[in-house]
PDBQT receptor file of N, H, CA, C and O in Angstrom, charges set to zero:
ATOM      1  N   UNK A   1      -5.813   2.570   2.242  1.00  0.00    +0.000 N 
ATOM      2  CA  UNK A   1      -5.524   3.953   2.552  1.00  0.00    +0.000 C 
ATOM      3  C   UNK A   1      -6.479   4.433   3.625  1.00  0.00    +0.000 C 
ATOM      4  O   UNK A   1      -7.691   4.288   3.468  1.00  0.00    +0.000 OA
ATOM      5  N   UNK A   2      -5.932   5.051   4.804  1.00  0.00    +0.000 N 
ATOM      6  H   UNK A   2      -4.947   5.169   4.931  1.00  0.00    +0.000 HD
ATOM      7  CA  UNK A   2      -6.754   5.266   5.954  1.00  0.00    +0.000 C 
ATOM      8  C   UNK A   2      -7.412   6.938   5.256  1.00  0.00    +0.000 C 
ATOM      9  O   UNK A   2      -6.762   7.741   4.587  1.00  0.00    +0.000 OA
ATOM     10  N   UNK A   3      -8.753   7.044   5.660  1.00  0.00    +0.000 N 
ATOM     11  H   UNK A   3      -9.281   6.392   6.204  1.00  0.00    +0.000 HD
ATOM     12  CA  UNK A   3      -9.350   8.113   5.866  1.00  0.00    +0.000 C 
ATOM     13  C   UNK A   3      -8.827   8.974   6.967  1.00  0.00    +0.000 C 
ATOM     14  O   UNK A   3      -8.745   8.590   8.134  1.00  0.00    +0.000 OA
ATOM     15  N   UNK A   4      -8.424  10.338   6.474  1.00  0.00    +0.000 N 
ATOM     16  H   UNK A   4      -8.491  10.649   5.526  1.00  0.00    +0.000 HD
ATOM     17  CA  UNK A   4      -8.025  11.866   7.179  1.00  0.00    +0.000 C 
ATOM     18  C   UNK A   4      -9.416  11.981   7.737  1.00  0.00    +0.000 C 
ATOM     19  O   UNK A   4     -10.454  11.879   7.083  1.00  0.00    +0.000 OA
ATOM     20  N   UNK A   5      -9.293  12.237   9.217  1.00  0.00    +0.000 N 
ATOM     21  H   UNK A   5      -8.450  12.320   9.748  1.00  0.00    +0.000 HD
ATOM     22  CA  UNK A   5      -9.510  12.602  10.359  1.00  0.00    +0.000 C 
ATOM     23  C   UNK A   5      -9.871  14.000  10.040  1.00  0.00    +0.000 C 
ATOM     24  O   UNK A   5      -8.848  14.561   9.648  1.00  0.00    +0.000 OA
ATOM     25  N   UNK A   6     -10.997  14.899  10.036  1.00  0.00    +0.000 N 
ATOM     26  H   UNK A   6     -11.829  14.444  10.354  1.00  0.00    +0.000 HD
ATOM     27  CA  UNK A   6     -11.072  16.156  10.269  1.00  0.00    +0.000 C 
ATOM     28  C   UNK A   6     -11.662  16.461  11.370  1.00  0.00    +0.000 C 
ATOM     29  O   UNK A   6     -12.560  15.710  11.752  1.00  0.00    +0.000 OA
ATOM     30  N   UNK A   7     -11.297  17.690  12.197  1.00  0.00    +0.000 N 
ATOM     31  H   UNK A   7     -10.568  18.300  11.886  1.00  0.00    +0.000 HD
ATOM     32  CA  UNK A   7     -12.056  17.983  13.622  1.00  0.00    +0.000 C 
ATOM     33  C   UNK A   7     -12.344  19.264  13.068  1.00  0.00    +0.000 C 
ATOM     34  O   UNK A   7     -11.724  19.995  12.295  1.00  0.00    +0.000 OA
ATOM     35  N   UNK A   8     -14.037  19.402  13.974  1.00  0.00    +0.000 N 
ATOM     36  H   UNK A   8     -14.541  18.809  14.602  1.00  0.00    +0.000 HD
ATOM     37  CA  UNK A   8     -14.299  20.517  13.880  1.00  0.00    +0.000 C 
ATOM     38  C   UNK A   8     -13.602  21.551  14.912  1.00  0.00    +0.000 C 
ATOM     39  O   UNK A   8     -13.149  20.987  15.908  1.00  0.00    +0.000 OA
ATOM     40  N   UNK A   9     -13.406  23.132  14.864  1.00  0.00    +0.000 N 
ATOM     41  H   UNK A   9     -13.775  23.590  14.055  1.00  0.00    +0.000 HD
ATOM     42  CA  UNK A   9     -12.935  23.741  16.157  1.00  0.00    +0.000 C 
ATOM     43  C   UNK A   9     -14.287  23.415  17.343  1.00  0.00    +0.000 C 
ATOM     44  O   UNK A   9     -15.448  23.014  17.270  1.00  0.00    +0.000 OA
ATOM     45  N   UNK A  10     -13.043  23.991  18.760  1.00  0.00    +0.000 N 
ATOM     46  H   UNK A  10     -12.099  24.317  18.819  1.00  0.00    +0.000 HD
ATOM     47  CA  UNK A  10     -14.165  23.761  20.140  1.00  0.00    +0.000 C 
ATOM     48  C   UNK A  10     -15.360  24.936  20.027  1.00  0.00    +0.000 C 
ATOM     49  O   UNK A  10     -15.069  26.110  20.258  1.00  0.00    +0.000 OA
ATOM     50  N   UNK A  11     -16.707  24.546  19.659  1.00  0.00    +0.000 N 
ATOM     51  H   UNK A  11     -16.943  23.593  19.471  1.00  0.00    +0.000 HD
ATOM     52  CA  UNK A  11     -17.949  24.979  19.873  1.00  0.00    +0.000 C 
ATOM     53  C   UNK A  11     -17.999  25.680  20.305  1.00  0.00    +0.000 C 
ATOM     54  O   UNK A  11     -18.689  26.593  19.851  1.00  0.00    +0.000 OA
ATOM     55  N   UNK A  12     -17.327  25.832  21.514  1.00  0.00    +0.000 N 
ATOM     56  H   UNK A  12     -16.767  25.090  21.883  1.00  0.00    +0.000 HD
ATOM     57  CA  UNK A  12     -17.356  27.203  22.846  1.00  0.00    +0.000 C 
ATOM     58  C   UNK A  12     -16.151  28.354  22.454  1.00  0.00    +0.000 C 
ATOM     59  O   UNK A  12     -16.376  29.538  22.706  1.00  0.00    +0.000 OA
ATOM     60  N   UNK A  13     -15.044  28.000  21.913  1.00  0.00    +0.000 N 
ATOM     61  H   UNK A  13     -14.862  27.038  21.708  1.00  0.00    +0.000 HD
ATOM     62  CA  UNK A  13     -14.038  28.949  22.077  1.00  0.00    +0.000 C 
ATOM     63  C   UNK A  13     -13.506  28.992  20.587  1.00  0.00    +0.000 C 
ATOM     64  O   UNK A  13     -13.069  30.138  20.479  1.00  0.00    +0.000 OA
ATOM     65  N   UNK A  14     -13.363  28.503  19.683  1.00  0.00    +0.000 N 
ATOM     66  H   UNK A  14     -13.718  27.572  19.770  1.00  0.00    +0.000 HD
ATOM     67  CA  UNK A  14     -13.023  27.909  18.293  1.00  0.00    +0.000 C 
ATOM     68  C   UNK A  14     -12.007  27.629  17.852  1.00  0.00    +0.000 C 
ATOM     69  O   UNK A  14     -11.494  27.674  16.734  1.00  0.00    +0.000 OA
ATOM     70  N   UNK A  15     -11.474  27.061  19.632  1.00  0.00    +0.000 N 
ATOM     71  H   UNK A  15     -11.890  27.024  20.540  1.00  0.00    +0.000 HD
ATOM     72  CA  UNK A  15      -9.793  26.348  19.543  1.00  0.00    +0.000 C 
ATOM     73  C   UNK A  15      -9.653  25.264  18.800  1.00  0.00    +0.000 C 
ATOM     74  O   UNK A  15     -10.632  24.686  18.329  1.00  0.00    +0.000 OA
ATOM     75  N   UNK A  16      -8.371  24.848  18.603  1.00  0.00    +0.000 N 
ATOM     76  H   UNK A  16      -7.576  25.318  18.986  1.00  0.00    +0.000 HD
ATOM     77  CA  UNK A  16      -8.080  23.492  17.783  1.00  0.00    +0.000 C 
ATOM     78  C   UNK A  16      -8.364  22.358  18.250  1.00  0.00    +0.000 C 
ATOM     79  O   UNK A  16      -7.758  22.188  19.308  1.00  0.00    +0.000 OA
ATOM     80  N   UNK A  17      -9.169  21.263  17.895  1.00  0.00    +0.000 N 
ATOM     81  H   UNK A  17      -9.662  21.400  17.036  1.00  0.00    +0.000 HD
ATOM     82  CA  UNK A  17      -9.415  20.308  18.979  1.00  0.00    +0.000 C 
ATOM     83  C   UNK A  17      -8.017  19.000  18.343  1.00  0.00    +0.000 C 
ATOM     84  O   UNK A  17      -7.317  18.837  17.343  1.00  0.00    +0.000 OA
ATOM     85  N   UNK A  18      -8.240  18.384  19.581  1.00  0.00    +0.000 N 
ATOM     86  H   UNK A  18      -8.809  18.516  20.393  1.00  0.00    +0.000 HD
ATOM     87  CA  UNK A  18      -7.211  17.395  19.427  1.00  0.00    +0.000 C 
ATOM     88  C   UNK A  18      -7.792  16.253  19.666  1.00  0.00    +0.000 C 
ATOM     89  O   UNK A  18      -8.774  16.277  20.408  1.00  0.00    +0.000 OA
ATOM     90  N   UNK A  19      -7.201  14.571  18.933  1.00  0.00    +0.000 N 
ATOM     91  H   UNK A  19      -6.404  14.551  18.330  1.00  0.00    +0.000 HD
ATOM     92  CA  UNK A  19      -7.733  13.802  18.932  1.00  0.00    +0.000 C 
ATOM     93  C   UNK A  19      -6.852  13.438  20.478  1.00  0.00    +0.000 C 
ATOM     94  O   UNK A  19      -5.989  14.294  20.672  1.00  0.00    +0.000 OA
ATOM     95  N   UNK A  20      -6.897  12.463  21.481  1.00  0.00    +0.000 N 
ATOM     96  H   UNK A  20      -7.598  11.767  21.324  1.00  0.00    +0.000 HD
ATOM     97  CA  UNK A  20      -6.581  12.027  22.687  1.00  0.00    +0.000 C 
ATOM     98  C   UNK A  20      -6.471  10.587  22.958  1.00  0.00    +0.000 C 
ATOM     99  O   UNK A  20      -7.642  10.286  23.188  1.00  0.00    +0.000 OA
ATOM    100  N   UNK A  21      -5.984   9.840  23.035  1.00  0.00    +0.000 N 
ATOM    101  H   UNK A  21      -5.032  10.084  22.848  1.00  0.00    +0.000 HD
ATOM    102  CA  UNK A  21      -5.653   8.202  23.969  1.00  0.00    +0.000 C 
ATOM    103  C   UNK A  21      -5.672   8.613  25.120  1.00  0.00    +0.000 C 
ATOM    104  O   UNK A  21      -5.050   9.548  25.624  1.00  0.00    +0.000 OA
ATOM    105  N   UNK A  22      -6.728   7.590  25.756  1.00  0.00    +0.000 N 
ATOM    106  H   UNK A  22      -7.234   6.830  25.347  1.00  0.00    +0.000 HD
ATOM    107  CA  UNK A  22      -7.052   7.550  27.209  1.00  0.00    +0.000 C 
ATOM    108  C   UNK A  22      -6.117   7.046  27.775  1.00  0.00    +0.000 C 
ATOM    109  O   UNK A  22      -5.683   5.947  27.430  1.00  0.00    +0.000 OA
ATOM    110  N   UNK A  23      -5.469   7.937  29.040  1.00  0.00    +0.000 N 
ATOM    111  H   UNK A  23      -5.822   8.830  29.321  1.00  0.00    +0.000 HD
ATOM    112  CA  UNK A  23      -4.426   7.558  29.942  1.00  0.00    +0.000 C 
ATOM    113  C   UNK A  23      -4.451   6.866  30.987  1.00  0.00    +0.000 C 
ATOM    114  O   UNK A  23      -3.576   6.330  31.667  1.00  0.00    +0.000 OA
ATOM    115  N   UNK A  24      -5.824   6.950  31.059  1.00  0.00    +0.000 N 
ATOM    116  H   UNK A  24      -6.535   7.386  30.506  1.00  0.00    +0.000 HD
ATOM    117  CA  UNK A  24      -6.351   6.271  32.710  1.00  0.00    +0.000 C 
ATOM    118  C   UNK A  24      -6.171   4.330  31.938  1.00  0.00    +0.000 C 
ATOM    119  O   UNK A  24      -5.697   3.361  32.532  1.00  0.00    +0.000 OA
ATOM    120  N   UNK A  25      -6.500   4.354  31.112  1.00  0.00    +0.000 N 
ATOM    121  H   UNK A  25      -6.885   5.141  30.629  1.00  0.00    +0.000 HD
ATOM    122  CA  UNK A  25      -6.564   2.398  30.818  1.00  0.00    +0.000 C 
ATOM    123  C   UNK A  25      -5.726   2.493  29.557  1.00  0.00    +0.000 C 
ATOM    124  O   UNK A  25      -6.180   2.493  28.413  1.00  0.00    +0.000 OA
ATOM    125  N   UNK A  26      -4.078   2.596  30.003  1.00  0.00    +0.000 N 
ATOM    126  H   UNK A  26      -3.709   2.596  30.933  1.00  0.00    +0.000 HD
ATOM    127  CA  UNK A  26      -3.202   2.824  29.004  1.00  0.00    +0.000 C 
ATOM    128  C   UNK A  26      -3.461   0.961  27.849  1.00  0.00    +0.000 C 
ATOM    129  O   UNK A  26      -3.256   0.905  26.637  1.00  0.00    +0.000 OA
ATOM    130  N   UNK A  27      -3.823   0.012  28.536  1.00  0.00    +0.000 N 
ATOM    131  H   UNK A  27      -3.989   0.057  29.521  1.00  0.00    +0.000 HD
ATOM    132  CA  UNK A  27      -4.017  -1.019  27.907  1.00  0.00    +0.000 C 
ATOM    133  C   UNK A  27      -5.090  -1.360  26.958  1.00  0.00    +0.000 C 
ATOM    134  O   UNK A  27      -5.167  -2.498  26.495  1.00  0.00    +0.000 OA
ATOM    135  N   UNK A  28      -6.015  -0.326  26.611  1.00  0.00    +0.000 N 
ATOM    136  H   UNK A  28      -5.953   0.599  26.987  1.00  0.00    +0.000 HD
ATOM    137  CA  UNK A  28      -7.046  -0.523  25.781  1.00  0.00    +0.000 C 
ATOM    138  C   UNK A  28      -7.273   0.970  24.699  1.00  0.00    +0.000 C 
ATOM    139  O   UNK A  28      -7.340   2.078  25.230  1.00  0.00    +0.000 OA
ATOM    140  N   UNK A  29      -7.326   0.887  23.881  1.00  0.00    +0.000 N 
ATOM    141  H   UNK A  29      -7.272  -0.014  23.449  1.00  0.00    +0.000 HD
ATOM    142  CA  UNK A  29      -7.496   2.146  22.899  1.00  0.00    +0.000 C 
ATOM    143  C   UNK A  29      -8.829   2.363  22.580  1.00  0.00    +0.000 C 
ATOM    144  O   UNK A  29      -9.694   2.162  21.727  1.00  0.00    +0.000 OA
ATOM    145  N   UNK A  30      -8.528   3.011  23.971  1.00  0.00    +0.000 N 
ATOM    146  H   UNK A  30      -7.825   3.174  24.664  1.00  0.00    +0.000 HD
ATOM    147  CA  UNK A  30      -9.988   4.205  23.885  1.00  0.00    +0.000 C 
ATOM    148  C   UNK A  30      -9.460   5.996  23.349  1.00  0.00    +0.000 C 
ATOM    149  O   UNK A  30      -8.273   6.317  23.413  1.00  0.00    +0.000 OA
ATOM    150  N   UNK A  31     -10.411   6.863  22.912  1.00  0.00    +0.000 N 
ATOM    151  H   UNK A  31     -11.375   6.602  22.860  1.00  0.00    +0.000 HD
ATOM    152  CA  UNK A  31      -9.249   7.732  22.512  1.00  0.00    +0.000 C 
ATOM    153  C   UNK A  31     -10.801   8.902  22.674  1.00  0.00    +0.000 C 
ATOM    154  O   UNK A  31     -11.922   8.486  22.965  1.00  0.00    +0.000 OA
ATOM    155  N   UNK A  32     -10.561   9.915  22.484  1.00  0.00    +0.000 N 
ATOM    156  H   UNK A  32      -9.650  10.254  22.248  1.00  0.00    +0.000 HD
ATOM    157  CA  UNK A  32     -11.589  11.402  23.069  1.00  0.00    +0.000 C 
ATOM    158  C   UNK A  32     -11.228  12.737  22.329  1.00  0.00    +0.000 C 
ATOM    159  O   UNK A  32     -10.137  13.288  22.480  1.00  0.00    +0.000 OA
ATOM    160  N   UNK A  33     -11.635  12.932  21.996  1.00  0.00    +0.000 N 
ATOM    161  H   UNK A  33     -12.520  12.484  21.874  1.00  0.00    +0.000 HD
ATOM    162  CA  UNK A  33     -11.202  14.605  21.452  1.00  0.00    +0.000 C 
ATOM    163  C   UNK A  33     -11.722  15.519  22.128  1.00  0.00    +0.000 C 
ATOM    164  O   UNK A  33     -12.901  15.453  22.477  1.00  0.00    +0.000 OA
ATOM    165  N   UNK A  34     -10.944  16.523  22.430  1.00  0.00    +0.000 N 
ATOM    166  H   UNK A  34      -9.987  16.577  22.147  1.00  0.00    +0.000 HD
ATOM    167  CA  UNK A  34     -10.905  17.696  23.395  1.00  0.00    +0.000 C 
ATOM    168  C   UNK A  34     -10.277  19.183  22.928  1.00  0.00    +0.000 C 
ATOM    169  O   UNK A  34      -9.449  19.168  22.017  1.00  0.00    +0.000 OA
ATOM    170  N   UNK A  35     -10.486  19.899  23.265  1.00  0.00    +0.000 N 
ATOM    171  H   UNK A  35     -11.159  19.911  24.005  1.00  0.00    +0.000 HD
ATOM    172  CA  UNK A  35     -10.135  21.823  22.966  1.00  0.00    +0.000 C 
ATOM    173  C   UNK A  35      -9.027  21.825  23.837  1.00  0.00    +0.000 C 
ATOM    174  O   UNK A  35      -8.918  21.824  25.063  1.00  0.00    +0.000 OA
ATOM    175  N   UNK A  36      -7.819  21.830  22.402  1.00  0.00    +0.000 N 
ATOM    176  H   UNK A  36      -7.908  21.831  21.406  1.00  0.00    +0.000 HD
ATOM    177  CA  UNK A  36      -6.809  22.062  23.370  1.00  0.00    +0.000 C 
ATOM    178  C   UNK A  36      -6.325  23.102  23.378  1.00  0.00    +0.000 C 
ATOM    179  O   UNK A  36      -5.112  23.253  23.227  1.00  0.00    +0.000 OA
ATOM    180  N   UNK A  37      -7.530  24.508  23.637  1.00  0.00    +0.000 N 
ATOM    181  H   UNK A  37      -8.515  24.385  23.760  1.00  0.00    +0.000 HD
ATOM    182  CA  UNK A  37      -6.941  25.793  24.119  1.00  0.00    +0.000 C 
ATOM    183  C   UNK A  37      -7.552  25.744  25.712  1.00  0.00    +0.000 C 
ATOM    184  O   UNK A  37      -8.656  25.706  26.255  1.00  0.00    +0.000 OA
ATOM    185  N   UNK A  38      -5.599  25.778  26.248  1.00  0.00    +0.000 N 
ATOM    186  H   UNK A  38      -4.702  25.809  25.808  1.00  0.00    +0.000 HD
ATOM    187  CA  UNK A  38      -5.702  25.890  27.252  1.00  0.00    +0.000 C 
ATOM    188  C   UNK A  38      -6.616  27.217  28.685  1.00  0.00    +0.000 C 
ATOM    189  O   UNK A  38      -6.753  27.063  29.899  1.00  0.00    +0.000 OA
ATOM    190  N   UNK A  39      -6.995  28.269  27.863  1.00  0.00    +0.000 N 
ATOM    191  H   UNK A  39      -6.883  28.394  26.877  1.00  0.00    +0.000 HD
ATOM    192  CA  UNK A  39      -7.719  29.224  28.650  1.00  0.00    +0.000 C 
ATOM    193  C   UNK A  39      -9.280  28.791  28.418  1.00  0.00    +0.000 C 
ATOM    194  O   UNK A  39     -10.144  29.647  28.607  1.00  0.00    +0.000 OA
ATOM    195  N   UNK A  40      -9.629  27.544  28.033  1.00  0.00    +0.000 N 
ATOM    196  H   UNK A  40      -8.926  26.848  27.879  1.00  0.00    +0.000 HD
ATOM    197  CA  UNK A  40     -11.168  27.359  27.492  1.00  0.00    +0.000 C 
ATOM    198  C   UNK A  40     -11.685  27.278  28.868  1.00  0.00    +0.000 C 
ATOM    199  O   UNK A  40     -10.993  26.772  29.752  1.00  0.00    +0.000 OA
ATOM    200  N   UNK A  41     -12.649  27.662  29.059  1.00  0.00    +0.000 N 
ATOM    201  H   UNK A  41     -13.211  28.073  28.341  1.00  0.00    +0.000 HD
ATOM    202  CA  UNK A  41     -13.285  27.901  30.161  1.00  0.00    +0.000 C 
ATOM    203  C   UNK A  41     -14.142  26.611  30.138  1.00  0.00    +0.000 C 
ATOM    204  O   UNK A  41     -14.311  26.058  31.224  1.00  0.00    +0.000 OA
ATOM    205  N   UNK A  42     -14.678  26.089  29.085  1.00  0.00    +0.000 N 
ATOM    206  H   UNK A  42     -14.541  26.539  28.203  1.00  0.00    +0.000 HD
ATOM    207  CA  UNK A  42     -15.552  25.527  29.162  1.00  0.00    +0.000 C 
ATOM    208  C   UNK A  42     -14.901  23.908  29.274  1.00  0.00    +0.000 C 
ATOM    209  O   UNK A  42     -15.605  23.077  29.848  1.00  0.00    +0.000 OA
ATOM    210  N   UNK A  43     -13.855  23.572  28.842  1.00  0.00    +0.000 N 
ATOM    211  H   UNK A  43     -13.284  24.247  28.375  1.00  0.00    +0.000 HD
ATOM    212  CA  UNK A  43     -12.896  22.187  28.636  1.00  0.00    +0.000 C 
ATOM    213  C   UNK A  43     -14.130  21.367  28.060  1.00  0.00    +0.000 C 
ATOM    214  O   UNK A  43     -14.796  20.621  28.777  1.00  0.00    +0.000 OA
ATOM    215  N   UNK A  44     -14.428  21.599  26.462  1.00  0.00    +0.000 N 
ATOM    216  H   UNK A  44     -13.887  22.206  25.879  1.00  0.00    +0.000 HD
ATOM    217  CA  UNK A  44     -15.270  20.440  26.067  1.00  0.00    +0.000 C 
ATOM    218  C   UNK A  44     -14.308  19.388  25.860  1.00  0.00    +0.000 C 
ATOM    219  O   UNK A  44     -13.089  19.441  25.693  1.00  0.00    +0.000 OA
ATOM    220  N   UNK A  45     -15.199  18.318  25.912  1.00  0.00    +0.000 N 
ATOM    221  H   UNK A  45     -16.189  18.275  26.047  1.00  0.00    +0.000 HD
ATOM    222  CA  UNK A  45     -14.519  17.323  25.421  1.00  0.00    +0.000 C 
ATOM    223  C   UNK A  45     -15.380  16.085  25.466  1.00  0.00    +0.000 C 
ATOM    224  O   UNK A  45     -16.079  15.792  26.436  1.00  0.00    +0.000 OA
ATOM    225  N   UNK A  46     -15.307  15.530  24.597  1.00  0.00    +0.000 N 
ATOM    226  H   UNK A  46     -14.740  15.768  23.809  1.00  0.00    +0.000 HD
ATOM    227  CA  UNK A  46     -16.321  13.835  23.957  1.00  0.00    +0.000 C 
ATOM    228  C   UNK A  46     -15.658  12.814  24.975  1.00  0.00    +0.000 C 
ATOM    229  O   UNK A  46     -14.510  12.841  25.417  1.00  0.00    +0.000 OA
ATOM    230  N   UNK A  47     -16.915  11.695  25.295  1.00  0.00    +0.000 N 
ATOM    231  H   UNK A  47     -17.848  11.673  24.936  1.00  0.00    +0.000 HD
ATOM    232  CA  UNK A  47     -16.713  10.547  25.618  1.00  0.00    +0.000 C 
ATOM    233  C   UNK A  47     -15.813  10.264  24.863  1.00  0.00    +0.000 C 
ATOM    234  O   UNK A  47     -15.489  10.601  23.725  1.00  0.00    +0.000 OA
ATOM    235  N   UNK A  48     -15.286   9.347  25.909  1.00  0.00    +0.000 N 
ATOM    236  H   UNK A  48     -15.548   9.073  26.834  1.00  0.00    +0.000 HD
ATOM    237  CA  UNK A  48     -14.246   7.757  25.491  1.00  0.00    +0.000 C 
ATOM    238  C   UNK A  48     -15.051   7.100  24.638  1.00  0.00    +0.000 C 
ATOM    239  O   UNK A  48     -16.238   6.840  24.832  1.00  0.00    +0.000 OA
ATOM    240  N   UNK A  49     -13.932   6.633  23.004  1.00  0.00    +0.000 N 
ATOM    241  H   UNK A  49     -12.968   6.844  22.847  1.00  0.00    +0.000 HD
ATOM    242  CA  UNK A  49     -14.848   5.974  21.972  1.00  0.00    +0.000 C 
ATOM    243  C   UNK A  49     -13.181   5.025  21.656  1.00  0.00    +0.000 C 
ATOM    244  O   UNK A  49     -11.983   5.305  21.611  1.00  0.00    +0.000 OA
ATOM    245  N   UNK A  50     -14.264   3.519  21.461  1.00  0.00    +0.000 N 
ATOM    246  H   UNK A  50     -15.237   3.291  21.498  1.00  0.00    +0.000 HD
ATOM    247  CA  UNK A  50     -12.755   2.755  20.678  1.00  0.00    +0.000 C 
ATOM    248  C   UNK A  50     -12.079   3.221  19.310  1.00  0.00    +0.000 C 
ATOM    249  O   UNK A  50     -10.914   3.043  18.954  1.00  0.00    +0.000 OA
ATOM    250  N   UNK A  51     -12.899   3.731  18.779  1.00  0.00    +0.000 N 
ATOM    251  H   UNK A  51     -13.845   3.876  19.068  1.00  0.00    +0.000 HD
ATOM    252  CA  UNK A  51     -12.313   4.352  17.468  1.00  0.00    +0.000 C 
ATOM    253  C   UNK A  51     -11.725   5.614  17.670  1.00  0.00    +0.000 C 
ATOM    254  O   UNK A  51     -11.991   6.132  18.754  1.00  0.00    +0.000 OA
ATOM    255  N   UNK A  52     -10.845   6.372  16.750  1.00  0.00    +0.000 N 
ATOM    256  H   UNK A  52     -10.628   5.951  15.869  1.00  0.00    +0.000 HD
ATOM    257  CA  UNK A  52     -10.626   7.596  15.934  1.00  0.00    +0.000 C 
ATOM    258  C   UNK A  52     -11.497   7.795  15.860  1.00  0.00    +0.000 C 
ATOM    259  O   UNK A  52     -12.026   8.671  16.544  1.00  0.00    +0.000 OA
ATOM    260  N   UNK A  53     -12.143   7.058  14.952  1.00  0.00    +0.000 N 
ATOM    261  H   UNK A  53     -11.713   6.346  14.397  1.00  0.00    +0.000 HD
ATOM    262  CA  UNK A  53     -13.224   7.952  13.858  1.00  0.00    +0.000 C 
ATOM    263  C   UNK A  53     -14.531   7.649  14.858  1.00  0.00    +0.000 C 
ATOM    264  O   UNK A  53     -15.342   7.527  13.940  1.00  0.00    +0.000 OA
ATOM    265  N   UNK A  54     -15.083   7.504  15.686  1.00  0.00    +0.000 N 
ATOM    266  H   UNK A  54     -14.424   7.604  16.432  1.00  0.00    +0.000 HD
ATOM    267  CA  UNK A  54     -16.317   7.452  16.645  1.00  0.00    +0.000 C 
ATOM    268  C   UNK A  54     -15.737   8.591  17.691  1.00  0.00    +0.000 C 
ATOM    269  O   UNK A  54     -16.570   9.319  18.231  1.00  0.00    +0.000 OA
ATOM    270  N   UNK A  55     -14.647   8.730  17.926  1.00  0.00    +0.000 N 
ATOM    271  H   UNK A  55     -13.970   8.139  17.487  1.00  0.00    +0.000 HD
ATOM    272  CA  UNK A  55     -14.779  10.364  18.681  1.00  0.00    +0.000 C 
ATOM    273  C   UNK A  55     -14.593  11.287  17.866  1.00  0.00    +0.000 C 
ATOM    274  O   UNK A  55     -15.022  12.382  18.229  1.00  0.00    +0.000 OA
ATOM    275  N   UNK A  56     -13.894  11.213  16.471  1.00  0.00    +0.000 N 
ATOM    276  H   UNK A  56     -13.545  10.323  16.176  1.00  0.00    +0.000 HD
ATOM    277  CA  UNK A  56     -14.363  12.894  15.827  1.00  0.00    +0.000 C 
ATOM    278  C   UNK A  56     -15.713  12.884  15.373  1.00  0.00    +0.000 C 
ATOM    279  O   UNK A  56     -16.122  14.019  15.130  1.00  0.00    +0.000 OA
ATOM    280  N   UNK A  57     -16.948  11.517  15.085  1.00  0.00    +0.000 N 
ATOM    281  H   UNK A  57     -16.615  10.594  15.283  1.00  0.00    +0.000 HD
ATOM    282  CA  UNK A  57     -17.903  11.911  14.705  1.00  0.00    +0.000 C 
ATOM    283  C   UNK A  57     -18.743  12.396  16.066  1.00  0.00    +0.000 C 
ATOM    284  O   UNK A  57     -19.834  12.952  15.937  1.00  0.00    +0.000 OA
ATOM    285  N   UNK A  58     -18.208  12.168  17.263  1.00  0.00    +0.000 N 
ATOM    286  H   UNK A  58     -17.321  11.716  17.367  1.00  0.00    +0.000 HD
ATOM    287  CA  UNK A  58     -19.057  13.085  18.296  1.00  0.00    +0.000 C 
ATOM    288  C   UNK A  58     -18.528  13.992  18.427  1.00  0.00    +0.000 C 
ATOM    289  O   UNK A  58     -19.231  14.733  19.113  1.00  0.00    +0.000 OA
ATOM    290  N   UNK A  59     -17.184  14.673  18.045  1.00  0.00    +0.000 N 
ATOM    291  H   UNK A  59     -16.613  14.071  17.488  1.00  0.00    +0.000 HD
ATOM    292  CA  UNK A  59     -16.569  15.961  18.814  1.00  0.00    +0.000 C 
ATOM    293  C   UNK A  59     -17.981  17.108  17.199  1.00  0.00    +0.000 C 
ATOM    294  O   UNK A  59     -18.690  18.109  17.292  1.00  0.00    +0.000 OA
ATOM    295  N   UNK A  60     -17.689  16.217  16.140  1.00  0.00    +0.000 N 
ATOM    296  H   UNK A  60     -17.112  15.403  16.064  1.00  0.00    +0.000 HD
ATOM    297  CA  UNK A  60     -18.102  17.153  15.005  1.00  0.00    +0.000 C 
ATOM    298  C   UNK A  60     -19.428  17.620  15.202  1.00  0.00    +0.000 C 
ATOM    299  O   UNK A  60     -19.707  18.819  15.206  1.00  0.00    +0.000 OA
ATOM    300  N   UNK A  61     -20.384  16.566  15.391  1.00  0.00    +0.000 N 
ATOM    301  H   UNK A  61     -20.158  15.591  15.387  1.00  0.00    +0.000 HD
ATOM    302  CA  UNK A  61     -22.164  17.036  15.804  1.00  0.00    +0.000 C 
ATOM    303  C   UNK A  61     -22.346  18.159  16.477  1.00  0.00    +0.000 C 
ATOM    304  O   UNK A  61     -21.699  18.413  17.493  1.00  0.00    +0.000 OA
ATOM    305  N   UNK A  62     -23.412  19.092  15.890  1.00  0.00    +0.000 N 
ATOM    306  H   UNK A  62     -23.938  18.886  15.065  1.00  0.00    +0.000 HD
ATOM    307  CA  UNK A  62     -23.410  20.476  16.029  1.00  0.00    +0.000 C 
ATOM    308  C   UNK A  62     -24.709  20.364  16.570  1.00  0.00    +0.000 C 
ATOM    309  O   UNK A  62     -24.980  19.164  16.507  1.00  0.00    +0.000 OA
ATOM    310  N   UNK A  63     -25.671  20.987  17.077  1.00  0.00    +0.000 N 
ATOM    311  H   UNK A  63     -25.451  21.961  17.128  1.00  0.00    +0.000 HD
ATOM    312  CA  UNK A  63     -27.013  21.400  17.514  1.00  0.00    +0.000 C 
ATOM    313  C   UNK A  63     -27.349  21.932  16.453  1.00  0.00    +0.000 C 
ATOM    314  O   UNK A  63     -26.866  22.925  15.908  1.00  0.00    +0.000 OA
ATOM    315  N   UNK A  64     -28.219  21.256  16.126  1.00  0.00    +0.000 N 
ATOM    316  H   UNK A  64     -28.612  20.450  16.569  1.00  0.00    +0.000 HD
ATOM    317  CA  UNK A  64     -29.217  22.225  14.618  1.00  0.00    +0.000 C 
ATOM    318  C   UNK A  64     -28.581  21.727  13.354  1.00  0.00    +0.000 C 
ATOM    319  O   UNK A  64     -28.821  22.136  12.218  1.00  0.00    +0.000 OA
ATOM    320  N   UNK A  65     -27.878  20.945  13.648  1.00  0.00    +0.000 N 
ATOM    321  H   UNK A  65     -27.683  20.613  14.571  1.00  0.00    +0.000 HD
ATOM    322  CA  UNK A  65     -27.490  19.986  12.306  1.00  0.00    +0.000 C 
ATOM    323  C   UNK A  65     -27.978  19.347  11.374  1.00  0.00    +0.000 C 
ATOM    324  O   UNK A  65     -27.246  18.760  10.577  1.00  0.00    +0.000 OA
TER     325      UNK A  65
């Protein structure tokens, strides 16, 4: 049974973040989570990680954690 994925909201705006597959190297599953509210000024978004679960544990890390 796979472990549920939770994202925290975007830090900057407290949009919904979304998990992402990298488009640029459609042949390798790299994948990024990003704020997908489109008026975010700030467009956070995590390194390219081979896992799911290695980009929601960087989108989640907070400062002062």
């Amino acid at each position: 049974m796979s472990k549920k994925i939770k994202l925290k909201p975007c830090p900057f705006c407290g949009g919904k973040a979304e998990l992402m597959k990298n488009a640029f190297w459609p042949s390798t599953d790299w994948w990024y989570v990003t704020c997908g509210n489109p008026h975010c000024g700030v467009h956070a978004e995590t390194s390219d990680r081979p896992t799911l679960q290695e980009a929601a544990e960087i989108w989640n890390k907070r400062a002062g954690e």
